[in-house]
Structure formats: C-alpha cells, structure tokens
Jmol script that loads the backbone (N, CA, C; Angstrom):
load data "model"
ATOM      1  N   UNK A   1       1.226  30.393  -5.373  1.00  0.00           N
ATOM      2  CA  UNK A   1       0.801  29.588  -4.239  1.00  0.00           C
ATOM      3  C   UNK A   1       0.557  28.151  -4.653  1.00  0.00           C
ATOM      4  N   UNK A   2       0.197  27.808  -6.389  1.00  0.00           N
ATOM      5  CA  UNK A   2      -0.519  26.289  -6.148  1.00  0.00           C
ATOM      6  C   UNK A   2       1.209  25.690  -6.306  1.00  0.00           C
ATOM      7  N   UNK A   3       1.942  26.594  -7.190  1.00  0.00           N
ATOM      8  CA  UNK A   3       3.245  25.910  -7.498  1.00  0.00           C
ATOM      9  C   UNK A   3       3.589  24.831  -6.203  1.00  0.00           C
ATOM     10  N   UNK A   4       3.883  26.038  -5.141  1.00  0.00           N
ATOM     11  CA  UNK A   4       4.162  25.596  -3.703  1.00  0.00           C
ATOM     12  C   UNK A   4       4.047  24.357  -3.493  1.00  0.00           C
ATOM     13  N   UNK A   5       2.169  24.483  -3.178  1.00  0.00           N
ATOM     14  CA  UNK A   5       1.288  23.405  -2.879  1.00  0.00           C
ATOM     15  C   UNK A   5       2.049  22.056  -3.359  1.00  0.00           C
ATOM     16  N   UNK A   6       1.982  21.739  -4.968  1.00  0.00           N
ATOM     17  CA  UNK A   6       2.345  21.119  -5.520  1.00  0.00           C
ATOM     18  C   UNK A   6       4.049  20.744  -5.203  1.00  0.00           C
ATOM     19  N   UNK A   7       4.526  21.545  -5.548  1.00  0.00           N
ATOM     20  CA  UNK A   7       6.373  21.015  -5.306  1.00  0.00           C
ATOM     21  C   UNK A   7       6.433  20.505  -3.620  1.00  0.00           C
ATOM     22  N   UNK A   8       5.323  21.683  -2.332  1.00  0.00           N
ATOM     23  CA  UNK A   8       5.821  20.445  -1.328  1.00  0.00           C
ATOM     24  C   UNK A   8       4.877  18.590  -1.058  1.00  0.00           C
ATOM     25  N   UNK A   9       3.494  18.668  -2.145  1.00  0.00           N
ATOM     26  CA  UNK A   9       2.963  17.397  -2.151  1.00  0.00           C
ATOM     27  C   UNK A   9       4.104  16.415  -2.990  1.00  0.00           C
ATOM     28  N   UNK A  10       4.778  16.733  -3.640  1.00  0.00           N
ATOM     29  CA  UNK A  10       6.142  15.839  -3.968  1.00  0.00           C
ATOM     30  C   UNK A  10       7.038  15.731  -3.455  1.00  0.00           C
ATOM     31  N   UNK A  11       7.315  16.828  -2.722  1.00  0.00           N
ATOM     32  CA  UNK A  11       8.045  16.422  -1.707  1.00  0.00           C
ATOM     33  C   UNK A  11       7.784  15.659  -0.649  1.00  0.00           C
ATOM     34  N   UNK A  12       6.688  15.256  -0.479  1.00  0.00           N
ATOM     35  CA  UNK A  12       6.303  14.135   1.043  1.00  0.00           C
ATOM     36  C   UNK A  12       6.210  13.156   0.297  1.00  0.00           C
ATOM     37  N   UNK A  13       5.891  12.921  -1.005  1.00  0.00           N
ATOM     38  CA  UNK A  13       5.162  11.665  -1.709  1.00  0.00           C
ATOM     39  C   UNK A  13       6.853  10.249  -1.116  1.00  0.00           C
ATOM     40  N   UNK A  14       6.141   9.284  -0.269  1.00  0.00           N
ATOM     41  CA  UNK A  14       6.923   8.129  -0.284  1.00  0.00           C
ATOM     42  C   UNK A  14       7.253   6.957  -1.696  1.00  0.00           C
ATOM     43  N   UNK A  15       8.065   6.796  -1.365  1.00  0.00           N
ATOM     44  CA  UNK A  15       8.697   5.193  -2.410  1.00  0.00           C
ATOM     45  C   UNK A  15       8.049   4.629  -1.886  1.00  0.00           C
ATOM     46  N   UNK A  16       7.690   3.497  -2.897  1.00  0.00           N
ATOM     47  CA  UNK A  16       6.874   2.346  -2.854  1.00  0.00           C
ATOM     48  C   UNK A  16       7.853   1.204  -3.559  1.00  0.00           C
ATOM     49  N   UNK A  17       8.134   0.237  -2.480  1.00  0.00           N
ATOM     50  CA  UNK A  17       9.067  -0.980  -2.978  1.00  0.00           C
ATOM     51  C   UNK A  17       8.156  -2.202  -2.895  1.00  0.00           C
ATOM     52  N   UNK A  18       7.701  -2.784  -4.388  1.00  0.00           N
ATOM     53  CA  UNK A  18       7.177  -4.295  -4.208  1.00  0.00           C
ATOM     54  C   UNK A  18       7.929  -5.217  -4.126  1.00  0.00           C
ATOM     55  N   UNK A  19       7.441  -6.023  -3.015  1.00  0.00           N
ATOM     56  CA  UNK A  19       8.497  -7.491  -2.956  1.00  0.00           C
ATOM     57  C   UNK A  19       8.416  -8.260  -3.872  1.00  0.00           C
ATOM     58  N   UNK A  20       9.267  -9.291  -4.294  1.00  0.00           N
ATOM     59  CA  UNK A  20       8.419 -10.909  -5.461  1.00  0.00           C
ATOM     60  C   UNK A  20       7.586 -11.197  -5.622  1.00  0.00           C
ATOM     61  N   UNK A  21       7.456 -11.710  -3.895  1.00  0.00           N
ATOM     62  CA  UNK A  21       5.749 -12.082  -3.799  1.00  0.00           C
ATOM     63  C   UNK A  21       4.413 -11.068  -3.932  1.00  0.00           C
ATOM     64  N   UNK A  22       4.925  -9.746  -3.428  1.00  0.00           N
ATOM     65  CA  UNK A  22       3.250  -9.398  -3.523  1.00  0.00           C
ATOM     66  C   UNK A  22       3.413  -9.225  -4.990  1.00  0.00           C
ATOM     67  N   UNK A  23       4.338  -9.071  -5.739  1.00  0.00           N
ATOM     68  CA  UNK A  23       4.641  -8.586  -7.433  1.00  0.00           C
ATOM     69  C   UNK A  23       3.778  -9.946  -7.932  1.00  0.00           C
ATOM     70  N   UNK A  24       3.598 -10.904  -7.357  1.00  0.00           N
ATOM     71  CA  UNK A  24       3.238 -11.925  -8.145  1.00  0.00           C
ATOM     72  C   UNK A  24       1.503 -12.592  -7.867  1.00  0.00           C
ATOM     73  N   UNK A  25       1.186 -11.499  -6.747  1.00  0.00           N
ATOM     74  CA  UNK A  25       0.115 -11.970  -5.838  1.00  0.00           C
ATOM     75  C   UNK A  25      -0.964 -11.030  -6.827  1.00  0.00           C
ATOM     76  N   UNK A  26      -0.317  -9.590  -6.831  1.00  0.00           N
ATOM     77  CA  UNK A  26      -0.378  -8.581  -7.788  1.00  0.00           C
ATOM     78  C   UNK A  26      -1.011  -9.161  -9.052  1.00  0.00           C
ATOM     79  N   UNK A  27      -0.173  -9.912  -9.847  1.00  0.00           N
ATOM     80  CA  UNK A  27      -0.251  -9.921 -11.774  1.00  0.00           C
ATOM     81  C   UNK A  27      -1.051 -10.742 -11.630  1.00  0.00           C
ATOM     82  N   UNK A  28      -1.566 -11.494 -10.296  1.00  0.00           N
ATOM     83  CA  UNK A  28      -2.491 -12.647 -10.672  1.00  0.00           C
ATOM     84  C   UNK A  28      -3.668 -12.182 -10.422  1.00  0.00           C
ATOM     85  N   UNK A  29      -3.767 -10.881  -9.997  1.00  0.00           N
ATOM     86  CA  UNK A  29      -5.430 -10.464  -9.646  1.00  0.00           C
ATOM     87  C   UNK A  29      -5.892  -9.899 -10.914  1.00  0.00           C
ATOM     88  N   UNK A  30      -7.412  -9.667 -11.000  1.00  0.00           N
ATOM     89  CA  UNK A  30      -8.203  -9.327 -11.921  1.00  0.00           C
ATOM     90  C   UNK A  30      -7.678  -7.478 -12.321  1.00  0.00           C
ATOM     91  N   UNK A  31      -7.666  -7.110 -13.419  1.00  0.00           N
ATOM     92  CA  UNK A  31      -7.255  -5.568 -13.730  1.00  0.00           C
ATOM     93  C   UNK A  31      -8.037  -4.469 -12.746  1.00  0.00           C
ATOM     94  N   UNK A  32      -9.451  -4.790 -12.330  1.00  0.00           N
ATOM     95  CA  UNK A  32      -9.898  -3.773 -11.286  1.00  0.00           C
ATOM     96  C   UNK A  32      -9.234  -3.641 -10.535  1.00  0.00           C
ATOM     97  N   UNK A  33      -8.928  -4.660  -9.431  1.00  0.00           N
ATOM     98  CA  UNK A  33      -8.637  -5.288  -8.421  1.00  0.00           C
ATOM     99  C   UNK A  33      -7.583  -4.762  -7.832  1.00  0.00           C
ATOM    100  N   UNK A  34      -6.368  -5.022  -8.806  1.00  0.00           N
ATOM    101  CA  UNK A  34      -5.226  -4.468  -8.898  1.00  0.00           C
ATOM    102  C   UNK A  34      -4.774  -2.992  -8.706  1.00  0.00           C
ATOM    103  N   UNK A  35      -5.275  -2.519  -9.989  1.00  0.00           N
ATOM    104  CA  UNK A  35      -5.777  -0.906 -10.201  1.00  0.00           C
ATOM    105  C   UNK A  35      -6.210  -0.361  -8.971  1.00  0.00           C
ATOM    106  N   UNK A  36      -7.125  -0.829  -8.208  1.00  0.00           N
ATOM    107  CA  UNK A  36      -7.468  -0.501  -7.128  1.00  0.00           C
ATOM    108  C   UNK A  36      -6.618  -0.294  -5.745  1.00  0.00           C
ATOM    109  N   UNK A  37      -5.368  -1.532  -5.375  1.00  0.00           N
ATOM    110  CA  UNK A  37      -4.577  -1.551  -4.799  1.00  0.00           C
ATOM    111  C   UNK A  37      -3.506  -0.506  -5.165  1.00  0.00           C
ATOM    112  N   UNK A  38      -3.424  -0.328  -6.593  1.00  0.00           N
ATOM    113  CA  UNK A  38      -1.980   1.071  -7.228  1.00  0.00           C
ATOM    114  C   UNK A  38      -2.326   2.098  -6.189  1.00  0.00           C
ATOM    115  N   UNK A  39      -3.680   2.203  -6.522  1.00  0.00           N
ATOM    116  CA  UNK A  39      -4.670   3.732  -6.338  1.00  0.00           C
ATOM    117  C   UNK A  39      -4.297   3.877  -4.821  1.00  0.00           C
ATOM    118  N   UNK A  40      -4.379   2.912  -3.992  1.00  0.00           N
ATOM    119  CA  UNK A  40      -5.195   2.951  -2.507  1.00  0.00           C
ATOM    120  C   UNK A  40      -2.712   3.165  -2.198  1.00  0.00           C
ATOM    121  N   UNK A  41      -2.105   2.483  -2.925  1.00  0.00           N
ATOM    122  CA  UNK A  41      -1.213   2.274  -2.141  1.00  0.00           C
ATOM    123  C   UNK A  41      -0.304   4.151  -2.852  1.00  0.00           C
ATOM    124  N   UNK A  42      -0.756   4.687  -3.485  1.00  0.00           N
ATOM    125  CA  UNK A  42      -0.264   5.784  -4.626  1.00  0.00           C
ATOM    126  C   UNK A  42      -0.944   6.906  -3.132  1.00  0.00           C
ATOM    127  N   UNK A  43      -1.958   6.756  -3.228  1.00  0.00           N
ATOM    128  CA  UNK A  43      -2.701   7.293  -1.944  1.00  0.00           C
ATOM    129  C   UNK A  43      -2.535   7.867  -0.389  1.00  0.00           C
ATOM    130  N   UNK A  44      -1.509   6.589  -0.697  1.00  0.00           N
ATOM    131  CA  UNK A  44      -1.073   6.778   1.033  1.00  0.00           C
ATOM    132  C   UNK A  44       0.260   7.355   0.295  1.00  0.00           C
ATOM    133  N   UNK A  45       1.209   7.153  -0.205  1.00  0.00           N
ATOM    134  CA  UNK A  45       1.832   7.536  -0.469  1.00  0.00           C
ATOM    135  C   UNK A  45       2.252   8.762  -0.515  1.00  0.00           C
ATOM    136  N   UNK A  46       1.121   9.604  -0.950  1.00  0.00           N
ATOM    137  CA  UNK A  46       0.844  10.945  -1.242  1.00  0.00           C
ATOM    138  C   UNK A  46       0.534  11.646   0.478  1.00  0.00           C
ATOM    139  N   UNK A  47       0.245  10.630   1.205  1.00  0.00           N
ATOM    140  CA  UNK A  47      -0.125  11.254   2.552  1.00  0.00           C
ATOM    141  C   UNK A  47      -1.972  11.565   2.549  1.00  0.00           C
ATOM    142  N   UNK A  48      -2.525  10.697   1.772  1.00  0.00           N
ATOM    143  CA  UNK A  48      -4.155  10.839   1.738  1.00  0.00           C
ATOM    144  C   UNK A  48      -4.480   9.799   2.531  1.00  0.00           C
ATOM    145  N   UNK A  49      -5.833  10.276   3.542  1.00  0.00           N
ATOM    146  CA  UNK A  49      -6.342   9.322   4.423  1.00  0.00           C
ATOM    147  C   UNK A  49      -6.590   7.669   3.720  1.00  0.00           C
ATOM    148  N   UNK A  50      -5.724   6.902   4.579  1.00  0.00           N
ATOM    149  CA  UNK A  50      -6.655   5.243   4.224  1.00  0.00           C
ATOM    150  C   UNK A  50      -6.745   4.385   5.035  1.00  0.00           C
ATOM    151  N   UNK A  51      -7.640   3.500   4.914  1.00  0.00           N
ATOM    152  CA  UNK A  51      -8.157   2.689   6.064  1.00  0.00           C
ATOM    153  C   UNK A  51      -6.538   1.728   6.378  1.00  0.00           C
ATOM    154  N   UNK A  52      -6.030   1.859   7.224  1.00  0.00           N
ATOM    155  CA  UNK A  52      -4.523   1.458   7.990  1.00  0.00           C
ATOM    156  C   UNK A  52      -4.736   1.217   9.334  1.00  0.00           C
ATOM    157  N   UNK A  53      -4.204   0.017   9.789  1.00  0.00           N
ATOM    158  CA  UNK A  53      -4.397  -0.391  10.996  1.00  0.00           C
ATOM    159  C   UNK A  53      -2.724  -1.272  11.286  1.00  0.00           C
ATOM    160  N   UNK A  54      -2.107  -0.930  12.159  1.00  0.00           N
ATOM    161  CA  UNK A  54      -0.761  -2.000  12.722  1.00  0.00           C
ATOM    162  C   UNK A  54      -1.686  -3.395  12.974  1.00  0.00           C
ATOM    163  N   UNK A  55      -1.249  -4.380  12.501  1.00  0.00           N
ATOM    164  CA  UNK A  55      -1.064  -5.746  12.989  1.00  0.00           C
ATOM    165  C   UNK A  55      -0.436  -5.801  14.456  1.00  0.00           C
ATOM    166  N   UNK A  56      -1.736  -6.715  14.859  1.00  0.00           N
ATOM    167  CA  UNK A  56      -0.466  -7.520  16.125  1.00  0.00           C
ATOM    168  C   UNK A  56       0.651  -8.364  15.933  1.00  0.00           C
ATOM    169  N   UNK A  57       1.051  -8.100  16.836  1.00  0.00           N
ATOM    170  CA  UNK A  57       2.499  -9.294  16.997  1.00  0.00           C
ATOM    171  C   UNK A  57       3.362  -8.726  16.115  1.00  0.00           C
ATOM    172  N   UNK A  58       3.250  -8.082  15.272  1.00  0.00           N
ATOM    173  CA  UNK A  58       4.326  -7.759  13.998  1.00  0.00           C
ATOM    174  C   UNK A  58       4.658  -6.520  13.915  1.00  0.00           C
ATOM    175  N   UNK A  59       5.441  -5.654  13.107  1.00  0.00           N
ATOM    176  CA  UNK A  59       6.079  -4.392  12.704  1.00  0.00           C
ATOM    177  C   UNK A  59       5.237  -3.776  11.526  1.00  0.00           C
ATOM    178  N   UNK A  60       4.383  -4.563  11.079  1.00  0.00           N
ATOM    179  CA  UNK A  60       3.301  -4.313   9.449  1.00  0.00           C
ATOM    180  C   UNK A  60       1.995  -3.785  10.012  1.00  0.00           C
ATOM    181  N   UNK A  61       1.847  -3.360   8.922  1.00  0.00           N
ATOM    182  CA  UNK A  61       0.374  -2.538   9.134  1.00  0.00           C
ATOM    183  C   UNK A  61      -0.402  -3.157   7.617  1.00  0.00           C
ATOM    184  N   UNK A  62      -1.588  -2.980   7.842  1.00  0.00           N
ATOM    185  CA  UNK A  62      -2.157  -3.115   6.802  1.00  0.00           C
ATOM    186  C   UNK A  62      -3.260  -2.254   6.300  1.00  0.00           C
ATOM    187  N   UNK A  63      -3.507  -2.301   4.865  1.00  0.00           N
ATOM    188  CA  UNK A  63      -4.352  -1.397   3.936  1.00  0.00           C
ATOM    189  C   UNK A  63      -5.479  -1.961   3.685  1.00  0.00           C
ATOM    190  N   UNK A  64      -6.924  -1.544   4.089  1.00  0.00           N
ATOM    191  CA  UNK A  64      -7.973  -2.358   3.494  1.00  0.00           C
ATOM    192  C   UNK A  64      -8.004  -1.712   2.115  1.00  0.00           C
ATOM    193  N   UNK A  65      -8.680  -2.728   1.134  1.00  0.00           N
ATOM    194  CA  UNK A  65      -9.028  -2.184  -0.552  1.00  0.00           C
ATOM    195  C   UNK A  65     -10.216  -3.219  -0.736  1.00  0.00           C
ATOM    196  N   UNK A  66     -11.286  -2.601  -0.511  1.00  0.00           N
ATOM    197  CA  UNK A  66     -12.194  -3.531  -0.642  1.00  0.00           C
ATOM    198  C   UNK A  66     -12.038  -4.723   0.193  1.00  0.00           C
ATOM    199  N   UNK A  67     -12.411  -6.041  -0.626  1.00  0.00           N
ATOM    200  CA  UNK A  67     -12.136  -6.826  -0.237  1.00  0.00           C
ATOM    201  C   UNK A  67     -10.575  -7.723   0.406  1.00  0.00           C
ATOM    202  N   UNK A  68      -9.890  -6.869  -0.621  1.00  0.00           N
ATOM    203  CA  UNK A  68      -8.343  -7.332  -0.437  1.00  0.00           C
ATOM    204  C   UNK A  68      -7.926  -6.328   0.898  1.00  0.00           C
ATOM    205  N   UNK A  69      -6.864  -7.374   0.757  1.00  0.00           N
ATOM    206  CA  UNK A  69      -5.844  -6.304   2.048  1.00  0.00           C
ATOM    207  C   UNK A  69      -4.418  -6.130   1.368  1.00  0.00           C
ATOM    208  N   UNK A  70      -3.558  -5.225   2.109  1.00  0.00           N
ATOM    209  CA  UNK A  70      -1.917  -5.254   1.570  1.00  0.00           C
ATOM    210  C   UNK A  70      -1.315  -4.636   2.543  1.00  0.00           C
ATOM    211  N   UNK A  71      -0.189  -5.547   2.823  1.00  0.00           N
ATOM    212  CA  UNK A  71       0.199  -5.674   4.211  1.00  0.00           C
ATOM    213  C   UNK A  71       1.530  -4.651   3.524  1.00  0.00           C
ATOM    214  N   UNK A  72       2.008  -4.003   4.532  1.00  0.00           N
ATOM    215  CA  UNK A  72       3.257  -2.830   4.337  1.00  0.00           C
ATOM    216  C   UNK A  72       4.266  -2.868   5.598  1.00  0.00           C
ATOM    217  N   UNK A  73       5.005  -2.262   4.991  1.00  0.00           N
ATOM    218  CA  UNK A  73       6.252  -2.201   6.122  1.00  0.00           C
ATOM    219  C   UNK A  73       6.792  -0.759   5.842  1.00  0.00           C
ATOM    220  N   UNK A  74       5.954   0.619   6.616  1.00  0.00           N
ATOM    221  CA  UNK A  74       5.994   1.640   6.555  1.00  0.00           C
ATOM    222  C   UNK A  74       7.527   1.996   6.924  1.00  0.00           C
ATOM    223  N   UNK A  75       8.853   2.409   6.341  1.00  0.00           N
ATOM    224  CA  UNK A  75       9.942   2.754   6.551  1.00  0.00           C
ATOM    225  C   UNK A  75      10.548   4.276   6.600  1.00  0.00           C
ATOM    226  N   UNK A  76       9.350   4.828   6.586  1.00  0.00           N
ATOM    227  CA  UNK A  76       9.697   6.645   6.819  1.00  0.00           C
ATOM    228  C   UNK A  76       9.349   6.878   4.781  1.00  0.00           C
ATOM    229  N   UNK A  77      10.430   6.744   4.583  1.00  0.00           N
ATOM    230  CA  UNK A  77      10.674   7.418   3.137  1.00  0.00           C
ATOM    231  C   UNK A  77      10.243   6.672   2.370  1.00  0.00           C
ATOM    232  N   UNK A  78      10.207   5.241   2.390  1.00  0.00           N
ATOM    233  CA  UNK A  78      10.351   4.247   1.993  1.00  0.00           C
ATOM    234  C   UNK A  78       9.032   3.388   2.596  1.00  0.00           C
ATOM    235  N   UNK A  79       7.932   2.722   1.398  1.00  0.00           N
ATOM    236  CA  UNK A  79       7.027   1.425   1.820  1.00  0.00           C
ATOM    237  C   UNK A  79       7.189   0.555   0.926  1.00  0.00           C
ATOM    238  N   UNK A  80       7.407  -0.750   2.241  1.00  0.00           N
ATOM    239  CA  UNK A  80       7.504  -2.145   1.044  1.00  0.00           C
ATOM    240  C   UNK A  80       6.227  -2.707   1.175  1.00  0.00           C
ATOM    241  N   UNK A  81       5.839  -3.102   0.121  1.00  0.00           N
ATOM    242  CA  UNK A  81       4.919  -3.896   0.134  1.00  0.00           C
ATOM    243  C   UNK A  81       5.201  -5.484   0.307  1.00  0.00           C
ATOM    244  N   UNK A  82       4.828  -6.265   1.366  1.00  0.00           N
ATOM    245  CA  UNK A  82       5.149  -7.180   1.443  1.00  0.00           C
ATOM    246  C   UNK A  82       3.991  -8.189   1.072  1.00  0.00           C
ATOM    247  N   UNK A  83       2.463  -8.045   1.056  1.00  0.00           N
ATOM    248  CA  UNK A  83       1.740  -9.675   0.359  1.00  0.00           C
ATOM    249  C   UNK A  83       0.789  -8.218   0.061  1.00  0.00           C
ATOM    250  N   UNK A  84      -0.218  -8.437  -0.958  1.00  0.00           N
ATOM    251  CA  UNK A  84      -1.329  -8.506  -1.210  1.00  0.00           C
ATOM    252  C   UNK A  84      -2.365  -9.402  -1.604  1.00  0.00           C
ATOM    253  N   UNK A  85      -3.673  -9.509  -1.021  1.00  0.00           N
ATOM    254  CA  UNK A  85      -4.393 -10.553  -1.700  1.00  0.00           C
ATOM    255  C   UNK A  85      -5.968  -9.964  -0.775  1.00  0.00           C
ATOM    256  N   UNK A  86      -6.681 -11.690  -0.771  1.00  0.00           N
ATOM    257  CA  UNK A  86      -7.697 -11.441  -0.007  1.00  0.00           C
ATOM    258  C   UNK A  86      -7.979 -11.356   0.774  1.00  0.00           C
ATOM    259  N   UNK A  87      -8.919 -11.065   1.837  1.00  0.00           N
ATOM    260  CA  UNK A  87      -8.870 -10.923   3.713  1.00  0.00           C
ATOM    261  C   UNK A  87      -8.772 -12.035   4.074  1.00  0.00           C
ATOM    262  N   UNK A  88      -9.602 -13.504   3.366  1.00  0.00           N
ATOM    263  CA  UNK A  88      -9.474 -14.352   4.616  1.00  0.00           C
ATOM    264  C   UNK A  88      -8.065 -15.260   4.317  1.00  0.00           C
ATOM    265  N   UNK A  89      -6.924 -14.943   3.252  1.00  0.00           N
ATOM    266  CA  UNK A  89      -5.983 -16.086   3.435  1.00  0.00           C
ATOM    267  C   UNK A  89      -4.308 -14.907   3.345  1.00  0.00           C
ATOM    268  N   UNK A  90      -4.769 -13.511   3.862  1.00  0.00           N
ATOM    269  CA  UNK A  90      -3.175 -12.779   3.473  1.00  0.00           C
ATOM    270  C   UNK A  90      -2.677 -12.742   4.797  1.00  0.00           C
ATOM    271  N   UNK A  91      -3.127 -13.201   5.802  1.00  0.00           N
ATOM    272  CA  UNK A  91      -2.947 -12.739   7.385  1.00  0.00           C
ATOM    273  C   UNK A  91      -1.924 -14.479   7.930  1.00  0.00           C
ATOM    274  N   UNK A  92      -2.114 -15.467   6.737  1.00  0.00           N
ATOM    275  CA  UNK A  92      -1.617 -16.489   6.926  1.00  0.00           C
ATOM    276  C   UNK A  92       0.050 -16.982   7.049  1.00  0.00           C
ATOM    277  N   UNK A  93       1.004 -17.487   7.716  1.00  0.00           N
ATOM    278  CA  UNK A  93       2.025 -17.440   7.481  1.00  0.00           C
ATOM    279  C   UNK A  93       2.556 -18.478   6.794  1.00  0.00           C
TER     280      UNK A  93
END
end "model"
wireframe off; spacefill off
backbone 0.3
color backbone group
C-alpha cells in the first residue's frame, strides 16, 4: 500500500520551470529566504496546501513565503516561475 501511495505522489508531482529573472531575483536573496521559496514552490508541486491566490488582471497566481511572494504561471504539468522577491516591489511592472 505505501509503495502505491508513493509511486502515485510522483506521479502528480509538477515541473517547475525558472525564468532568468526570477533565477536571478532567486541567487540574490539571503540562503533562508531562498530555501524557503524551493520548499513552499517543491510543495505545491507535490499538490500540498499553500497560501495561492490568482492575481487580477492577469493569468498568474501567486505564492505567499513569508514575507516574499512568487508569482507562477500554473500550466497543468508544468509551473513557471516568473519573479520572486518582496511584497511591496514584485507586483510592479
């Protein structure tokens, strides 16, 4: 039975595609920080509850992590990550 369990939690687990930018928004944060965003975005991935809300006006949703946010572009099989950073300047265009 856990085999199961296990072979179908890999089977739902989504791809995770980082863009340039959040790759670079990423290496510039502090090692918690970061670590924290793997965790929270590994998370959803897996299909575990996280704080996710759609944006207005747009097709993105976003991830709270603490203080930071990380904006996604949920594609079924497939999430890109498109910015990560802090709440008051990632919502900016």
């Amino acid at each position: 039975m856990l085999v199961e369990f296990i072979a179908e939690s890999y089977i739902a687990m989504k791809q995770i595609v980082i863009t340039r930018e959040a790759q670079k928004s990423l290496s510039l944060m502090q090692p918690k920080r970061r670590a924290a965003i793997y965790a929270k975005l590994d998370a959803y991935a897996l299909g575990q509850p996280v704080d996710i809300k759609k944006l207005q006006g747009r097709d993105y949703y976003r991830i709270r992590v603490g203080r930071d946010r990380v904006i996604i572009d949920d594609q079924g099989r497939v999430v890109m990550v498109i910015e990560a950073g802090p709440r008051g300047s990632i919502y900016k265009e």
